[in-house]
Biopython code that builds the backbone (N, CA, C, O; Angstrom):
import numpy as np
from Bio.PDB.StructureBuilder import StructureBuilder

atoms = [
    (1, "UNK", "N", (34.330, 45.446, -219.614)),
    (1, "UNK", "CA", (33.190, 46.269, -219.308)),
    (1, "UNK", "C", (32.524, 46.671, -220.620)),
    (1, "UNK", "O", (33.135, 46.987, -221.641)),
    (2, "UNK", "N", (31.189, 46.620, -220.472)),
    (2, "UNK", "CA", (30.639, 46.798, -222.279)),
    (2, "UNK", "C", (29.891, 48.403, -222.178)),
    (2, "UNK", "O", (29.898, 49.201, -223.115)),
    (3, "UNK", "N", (29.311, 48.636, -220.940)),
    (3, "UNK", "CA", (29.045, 49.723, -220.721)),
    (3, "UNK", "C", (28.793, 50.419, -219.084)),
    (3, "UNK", "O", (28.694, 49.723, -218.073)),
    (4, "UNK", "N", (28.737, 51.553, -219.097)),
    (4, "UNK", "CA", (28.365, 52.069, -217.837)),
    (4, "UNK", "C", (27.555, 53.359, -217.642)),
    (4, "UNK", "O", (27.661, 54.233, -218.501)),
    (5, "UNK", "N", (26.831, 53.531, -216.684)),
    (5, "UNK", "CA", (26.332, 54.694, -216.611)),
    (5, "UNK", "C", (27.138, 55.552, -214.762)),
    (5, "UNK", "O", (27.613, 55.052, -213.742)),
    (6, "UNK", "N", (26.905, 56.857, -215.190)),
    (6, "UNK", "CA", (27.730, 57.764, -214.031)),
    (6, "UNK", "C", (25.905, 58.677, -214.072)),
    (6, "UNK", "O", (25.199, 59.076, -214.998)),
    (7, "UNK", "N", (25.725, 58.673, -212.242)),
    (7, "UNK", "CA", (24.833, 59.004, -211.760)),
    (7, "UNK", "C", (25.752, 59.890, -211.041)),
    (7, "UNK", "O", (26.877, 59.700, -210.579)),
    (8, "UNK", "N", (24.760, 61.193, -211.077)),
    (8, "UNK", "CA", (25.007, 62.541, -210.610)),
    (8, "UNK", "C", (25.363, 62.535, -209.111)),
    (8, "UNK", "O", (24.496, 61.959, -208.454)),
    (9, "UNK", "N", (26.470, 63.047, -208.325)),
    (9, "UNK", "CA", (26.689, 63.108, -206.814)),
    (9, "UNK", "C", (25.300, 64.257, -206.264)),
    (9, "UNK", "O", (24.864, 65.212, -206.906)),
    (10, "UNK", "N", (24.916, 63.849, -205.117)),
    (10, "UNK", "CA", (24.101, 64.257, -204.218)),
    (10, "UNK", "C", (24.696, 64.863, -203.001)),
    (10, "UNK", "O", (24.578, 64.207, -201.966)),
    (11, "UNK", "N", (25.090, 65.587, -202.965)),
    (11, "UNK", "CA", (25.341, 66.631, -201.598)),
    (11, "UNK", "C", (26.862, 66.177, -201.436)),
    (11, "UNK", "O", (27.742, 66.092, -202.293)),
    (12, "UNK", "N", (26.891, 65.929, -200.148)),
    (12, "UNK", "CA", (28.333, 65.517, -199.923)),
    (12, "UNK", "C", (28.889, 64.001, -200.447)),
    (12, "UNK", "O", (29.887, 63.528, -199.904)),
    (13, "UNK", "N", (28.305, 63.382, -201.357)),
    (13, "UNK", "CA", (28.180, 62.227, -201.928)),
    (13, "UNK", "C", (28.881, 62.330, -203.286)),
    (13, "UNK", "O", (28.450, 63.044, -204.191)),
    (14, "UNK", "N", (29.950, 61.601, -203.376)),
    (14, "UNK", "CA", (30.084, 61.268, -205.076)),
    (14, "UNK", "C", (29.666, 60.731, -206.103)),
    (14, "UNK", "O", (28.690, 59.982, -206.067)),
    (15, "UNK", "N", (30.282, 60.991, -207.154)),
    (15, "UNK", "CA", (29.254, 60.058, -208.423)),
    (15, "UNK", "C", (29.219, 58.507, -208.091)),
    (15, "UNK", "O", (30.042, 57.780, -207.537)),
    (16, "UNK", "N", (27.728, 58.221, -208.736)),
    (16, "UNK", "CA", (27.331, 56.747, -208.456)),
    (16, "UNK", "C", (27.823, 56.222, -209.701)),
    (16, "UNK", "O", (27.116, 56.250, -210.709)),
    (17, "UNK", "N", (29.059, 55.715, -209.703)),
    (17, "UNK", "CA", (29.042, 54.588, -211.666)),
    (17, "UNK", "C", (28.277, 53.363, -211.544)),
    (17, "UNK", "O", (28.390, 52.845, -210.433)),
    (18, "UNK", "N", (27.561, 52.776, -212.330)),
    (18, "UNK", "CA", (27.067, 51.293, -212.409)),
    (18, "UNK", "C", (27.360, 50.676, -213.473)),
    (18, "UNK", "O", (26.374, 50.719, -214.209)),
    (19, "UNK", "N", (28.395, 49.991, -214.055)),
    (19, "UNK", "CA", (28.806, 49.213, -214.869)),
    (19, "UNK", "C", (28.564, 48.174, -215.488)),
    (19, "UNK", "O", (29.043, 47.253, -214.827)),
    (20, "UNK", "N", (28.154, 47.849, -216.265)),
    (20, "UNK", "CA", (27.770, 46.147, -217.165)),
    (20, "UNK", "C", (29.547, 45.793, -217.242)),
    (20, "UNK", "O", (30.480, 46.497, -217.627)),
    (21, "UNK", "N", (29.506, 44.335, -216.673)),
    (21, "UNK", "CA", (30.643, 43.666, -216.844)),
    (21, "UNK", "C", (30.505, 42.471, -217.676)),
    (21, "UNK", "O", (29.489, 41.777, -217.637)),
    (22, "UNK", "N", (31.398, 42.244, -218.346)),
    (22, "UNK", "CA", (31.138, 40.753, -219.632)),
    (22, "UNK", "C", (30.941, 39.349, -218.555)),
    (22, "UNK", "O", (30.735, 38.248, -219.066)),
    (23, "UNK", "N", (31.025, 39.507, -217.006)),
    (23, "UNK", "CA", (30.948, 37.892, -216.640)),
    (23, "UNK", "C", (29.224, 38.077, -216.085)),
    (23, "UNK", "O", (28.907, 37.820, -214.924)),
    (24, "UNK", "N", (28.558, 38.399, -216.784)),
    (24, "UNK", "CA", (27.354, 38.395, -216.297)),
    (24, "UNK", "C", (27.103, 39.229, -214.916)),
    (24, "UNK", "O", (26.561, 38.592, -214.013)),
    (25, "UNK", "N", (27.332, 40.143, -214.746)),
    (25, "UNK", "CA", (27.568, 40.742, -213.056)),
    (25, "UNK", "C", (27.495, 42.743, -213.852)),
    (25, "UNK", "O", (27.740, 43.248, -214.947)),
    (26, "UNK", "N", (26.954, 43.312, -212.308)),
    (26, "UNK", "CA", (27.129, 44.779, -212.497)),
    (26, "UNK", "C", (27.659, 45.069, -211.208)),
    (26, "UNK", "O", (27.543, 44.586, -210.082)),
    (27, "UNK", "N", (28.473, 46.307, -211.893)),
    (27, "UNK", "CA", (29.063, 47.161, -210.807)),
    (27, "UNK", "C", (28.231, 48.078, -210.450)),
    (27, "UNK", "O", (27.381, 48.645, -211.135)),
    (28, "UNK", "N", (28.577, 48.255, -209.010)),
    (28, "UNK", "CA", (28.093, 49.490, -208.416)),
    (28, "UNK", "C", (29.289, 50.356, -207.513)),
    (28, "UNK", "O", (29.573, 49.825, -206.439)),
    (29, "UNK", "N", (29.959, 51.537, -207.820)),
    (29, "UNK", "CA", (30.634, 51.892, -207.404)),
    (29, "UNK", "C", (30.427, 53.256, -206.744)),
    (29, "UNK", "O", (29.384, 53.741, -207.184)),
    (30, "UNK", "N", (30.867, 53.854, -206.087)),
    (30, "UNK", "CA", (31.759, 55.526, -205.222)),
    (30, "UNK", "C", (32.783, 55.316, -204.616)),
    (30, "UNK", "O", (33.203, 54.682, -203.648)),
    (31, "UNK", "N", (33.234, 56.245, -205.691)),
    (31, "UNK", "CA", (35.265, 56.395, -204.970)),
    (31, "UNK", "C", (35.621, 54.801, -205.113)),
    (31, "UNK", "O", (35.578, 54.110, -206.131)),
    (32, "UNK", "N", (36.078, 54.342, -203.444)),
    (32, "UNK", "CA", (36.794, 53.076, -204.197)),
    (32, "UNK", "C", (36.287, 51.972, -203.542)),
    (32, "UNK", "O", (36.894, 50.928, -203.305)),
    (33, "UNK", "N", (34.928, 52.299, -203.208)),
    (33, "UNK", "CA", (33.901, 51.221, -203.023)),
    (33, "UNK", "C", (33.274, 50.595, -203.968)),
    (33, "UNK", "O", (32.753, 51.333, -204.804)),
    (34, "UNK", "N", (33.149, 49.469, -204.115)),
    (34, "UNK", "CA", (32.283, 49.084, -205.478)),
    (34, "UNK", "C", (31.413, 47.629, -204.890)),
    (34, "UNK", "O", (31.766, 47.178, -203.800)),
    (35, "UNK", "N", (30.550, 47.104, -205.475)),
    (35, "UNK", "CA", (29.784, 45.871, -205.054)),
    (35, "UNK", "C", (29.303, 45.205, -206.511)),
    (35, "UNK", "O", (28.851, 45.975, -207.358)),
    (36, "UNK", "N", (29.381, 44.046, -206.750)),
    (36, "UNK", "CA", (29.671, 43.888, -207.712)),
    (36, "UNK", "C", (27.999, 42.533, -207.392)),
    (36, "UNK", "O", (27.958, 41.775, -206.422)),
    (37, "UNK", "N", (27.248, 42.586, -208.127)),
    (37, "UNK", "CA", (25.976, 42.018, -208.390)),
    (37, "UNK", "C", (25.937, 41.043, -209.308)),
    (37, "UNK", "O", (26.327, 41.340, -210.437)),
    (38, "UNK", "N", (25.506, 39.784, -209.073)),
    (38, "UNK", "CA", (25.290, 38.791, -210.248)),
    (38, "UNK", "C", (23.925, 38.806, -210.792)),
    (38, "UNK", "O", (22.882, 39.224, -210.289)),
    (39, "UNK", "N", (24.184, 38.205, -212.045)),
    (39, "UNK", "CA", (22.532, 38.326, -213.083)),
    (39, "UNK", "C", (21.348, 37.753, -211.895)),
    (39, "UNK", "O", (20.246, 38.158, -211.523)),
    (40, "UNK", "N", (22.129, 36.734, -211.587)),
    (40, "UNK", "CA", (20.813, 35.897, -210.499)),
    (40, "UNK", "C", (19.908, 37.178, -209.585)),
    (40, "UNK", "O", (18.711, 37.414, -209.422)),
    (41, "UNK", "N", (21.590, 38.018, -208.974)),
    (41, "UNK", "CA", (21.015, 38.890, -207.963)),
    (41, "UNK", "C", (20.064, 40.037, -208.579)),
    (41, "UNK", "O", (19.395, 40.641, -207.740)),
    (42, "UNK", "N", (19.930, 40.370, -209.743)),
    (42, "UNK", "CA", (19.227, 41.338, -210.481)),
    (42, "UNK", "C", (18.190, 41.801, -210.001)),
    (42, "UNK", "O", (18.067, 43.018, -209.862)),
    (43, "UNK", "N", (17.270, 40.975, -209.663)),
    (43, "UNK", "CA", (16.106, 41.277, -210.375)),
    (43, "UNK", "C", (15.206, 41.623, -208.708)),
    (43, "UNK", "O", (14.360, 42.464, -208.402)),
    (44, "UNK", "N", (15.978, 40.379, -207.827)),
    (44, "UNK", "CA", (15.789, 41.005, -206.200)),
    (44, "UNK", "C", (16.089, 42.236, -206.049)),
    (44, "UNK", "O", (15.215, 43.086, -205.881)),
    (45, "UNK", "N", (17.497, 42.543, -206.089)),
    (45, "UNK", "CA", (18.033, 44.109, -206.111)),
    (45, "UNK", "C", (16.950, 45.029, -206.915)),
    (45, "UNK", "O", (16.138, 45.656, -206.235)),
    (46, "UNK", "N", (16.927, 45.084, -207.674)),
    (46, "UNK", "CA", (15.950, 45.783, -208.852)),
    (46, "UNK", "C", (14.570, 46.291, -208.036)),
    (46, "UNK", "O", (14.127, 47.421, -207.834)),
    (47, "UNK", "N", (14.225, 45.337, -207.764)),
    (47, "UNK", "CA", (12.830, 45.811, -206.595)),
    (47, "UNK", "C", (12.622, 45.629, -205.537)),
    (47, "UNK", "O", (11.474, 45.541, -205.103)),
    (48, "UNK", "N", (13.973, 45.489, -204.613)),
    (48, "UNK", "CA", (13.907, 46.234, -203.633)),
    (48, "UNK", "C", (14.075, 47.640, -203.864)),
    (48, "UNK", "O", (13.336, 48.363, -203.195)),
    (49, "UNK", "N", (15.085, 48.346, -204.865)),
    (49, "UNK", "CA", (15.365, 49.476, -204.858)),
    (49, "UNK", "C", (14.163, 50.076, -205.704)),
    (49, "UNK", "O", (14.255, 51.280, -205.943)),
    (50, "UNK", "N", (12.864, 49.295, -206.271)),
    (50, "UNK", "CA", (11.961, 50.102, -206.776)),
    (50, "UNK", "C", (10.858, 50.291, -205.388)),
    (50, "UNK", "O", (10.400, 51.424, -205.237)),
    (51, "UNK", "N", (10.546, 49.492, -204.652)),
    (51, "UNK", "CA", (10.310, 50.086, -203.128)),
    (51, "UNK", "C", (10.975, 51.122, -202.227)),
    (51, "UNK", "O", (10.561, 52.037, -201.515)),
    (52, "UNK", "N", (12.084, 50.655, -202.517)),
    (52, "UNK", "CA", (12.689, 52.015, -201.763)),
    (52, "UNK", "C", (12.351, 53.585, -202.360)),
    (52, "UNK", "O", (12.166, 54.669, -201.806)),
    (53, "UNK", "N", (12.361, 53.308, -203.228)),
    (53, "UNK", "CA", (12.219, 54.634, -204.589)),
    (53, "UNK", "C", (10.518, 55.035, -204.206)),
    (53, "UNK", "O", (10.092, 56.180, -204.051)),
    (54, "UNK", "N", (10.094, 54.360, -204.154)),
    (54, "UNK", "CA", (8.262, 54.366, -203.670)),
    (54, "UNK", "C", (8.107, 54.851, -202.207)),
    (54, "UNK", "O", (7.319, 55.732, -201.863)),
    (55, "UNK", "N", (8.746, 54.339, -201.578)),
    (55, "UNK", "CA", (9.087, 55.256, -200.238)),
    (55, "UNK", "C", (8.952, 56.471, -199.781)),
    (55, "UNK", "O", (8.225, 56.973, -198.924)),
    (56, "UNK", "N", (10.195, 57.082, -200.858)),
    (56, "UNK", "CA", (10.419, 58.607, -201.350)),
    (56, "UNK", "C", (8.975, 58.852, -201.969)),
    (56, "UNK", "O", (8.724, 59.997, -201.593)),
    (57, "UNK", "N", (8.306, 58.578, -202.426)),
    (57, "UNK", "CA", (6.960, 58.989, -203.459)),
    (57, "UNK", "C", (6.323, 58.950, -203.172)),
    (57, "UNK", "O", (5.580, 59.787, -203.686)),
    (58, "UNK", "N", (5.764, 58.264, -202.291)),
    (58, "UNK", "CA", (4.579, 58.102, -201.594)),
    (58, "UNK", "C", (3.861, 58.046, -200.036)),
    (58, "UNK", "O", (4.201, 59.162, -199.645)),
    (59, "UNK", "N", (3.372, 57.671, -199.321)),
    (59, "UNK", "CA", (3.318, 57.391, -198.187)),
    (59, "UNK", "C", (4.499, 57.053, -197.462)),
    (59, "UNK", "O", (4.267, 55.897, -197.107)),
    (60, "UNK", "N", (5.669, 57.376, -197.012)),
    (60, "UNK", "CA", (6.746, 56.409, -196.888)),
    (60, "UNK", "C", (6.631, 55.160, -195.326)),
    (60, "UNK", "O", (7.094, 54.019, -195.354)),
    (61, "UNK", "N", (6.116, 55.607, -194.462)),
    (61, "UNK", "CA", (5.649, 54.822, -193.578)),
    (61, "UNK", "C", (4.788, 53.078, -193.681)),
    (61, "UNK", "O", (4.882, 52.108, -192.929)),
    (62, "UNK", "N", (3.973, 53.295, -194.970)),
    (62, "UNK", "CA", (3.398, 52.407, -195.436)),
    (62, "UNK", "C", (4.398, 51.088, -196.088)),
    (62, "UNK", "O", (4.495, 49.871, -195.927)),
    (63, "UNK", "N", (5.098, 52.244, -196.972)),
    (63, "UNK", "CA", (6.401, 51.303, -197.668)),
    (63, "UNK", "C", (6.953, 50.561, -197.208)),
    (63, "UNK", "O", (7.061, 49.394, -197.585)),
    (64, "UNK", "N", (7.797, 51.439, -195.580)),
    (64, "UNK", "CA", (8.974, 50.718, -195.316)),
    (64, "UNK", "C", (8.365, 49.849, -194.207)),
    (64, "UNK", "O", (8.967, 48.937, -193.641)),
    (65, "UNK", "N", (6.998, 50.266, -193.939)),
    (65, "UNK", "CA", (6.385, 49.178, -192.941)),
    (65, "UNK", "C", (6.476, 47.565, -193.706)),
    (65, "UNK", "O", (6.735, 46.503, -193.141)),
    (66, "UNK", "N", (6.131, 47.828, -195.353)),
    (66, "UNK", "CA", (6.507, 46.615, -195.947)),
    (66, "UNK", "C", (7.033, 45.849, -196.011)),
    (66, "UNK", "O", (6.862, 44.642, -195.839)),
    (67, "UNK", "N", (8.115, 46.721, -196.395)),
    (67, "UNK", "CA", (9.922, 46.110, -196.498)),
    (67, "UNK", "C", (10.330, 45.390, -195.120)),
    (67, "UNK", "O", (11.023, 44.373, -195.122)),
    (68, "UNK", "N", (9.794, 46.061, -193.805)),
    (68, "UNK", "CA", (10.769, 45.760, -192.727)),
    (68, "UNK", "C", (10.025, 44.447, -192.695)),
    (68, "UNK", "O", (10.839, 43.574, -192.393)),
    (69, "UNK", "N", (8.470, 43.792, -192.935)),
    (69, "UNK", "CA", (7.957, 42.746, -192.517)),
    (69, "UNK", "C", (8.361, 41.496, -193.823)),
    (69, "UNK", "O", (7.787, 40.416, -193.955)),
    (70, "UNK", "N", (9.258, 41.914, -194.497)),
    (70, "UNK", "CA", (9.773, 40.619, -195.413)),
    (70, "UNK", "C", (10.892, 39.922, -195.003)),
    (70, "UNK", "O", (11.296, 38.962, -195.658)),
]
sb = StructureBuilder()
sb.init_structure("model")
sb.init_model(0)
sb.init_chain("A")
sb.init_seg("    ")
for serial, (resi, resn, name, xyz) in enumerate(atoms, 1):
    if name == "N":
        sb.init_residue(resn, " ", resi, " ")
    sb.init_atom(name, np.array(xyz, "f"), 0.0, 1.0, " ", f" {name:<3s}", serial, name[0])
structure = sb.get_structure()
């Protein structure tokens, strides 16, 4: 592991860790769930979760009307 970041728990939710791993891949973990992402998968993941994040920010109806028609 070369590095990681620990995202703050949200309510009844624990900390989020997300990890850089040396085989090209990131972790995403809580407690003793984890999902483990390849470089390929990056960049899909990446913006879906910047739509989702836009969701929260903006119109959210508009957004997820988006998302659901892809």
């Amino acid at each position: 592991m070369c590095a990681s970041w620990h995202i703050p728990a949200e309510g009844r939710r624990g900390d989020l860790v997300v990890r850089l791993l040396v085989r090209d891949e990131v972790s995403i973990g809580r407690g003793d769930v984890e999902i483990v992402v390849s470089r390929k998968q990056l960049t899909t993941l990446s913006d879906k979760l910047y739509f989702l994040d836009q969701a929260f920010q903006a119109d959210a109806r508009d957004v997820v009307e988006a998302l659901c028609a892809d």
